[in-house]
C-alpha positions in Angstrom: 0.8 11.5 -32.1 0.5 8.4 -29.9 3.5 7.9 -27.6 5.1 4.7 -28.2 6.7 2.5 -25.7 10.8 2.4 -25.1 12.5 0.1 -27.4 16.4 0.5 -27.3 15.8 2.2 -30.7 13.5 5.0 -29.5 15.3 6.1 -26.3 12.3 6.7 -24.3 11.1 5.5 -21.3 7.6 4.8 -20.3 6.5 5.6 -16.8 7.0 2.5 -14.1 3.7 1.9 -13.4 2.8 -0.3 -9.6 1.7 -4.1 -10.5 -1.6 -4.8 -9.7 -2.4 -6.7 -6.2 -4.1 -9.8 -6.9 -4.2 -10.9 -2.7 -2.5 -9.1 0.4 -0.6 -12.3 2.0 0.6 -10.9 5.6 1.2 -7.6 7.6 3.7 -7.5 9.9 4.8 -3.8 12.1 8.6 -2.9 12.9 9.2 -3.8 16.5 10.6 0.0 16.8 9.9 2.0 14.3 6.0 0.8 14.1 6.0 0.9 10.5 3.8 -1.6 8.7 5.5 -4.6 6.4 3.4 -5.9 3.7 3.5 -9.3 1.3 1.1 -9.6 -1.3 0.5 -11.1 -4.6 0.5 -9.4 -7.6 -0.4 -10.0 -11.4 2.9 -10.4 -13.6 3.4 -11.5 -17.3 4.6 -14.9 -16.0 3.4 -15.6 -13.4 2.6 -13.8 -9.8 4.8 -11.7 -7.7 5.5 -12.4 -4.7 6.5 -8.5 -3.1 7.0 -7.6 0.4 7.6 -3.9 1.5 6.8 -0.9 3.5 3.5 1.0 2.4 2.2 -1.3 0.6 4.9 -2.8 -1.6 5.9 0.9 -2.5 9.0 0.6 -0.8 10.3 -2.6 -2.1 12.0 -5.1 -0.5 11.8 -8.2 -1.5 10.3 -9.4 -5.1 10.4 -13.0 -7.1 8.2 -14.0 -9.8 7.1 -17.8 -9.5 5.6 -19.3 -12.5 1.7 -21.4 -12.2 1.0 -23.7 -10.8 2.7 -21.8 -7.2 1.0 -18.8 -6.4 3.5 -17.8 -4.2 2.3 -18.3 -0.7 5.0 -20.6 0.1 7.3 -18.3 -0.4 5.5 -15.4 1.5 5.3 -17.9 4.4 8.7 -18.2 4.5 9.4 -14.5 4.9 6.4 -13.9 7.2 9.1 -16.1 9.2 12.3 -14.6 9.0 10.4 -11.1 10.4 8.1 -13.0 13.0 12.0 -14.5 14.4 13.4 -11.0 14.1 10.5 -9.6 16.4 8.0 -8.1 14.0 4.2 -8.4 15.2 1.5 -10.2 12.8 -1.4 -7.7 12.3 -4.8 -8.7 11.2 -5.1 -7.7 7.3 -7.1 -5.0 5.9 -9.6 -4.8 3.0 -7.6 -3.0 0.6 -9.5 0.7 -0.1 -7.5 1.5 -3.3 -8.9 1.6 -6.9 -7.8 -1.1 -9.0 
């Protein structure tokens, strides 16, 4: 039997699965706790997703869809901002080493 995805009428859920990164946008490290803030883009039914979070977009902080033709890197620029002003370091990016 093929499982079926949720509808209302079926009560199950299917597992959340993680977007797919189209293009890491910025890292940034805590000031004190070292940890590493990333922004990338990823693939979404309408559009790209901006998302910014701690191990790699795991630990979500910020997310907004914006529709073609933005591609969100406004948007990630502004929030590469607000961290830069609240004392976050820029780090170089990294070619991303995870299947796709």
């Amino acid at each position: 039997m093929k499982d079926e995805p949720y509808t209302p009428f079926s009560g199950r859920l299917s597992e959340p699965t993680m977007p797919t990164l189209i293009h890491r946008v910025w890292r940034v490290r805590h000031p004190r706790s070292g940890k590493i803030l990333s922004c990338g883009q990823y693939q979404h039914p309408y559009g790209v997703e901006v998302r910014c979070g701690y191990q790699d977009g795991e630990n979500l902080l910020w997310s907004q869809v914006v529709k073609p033709p933005d591609d969100g890197r406004a948007l990630a620029a502004e929030w590469k901002q607000m961290v830069i002003e609240k004392g976050y370091e820029e780090l170089p990016l990294v070619e991303d080493k995870r299947p796709h």
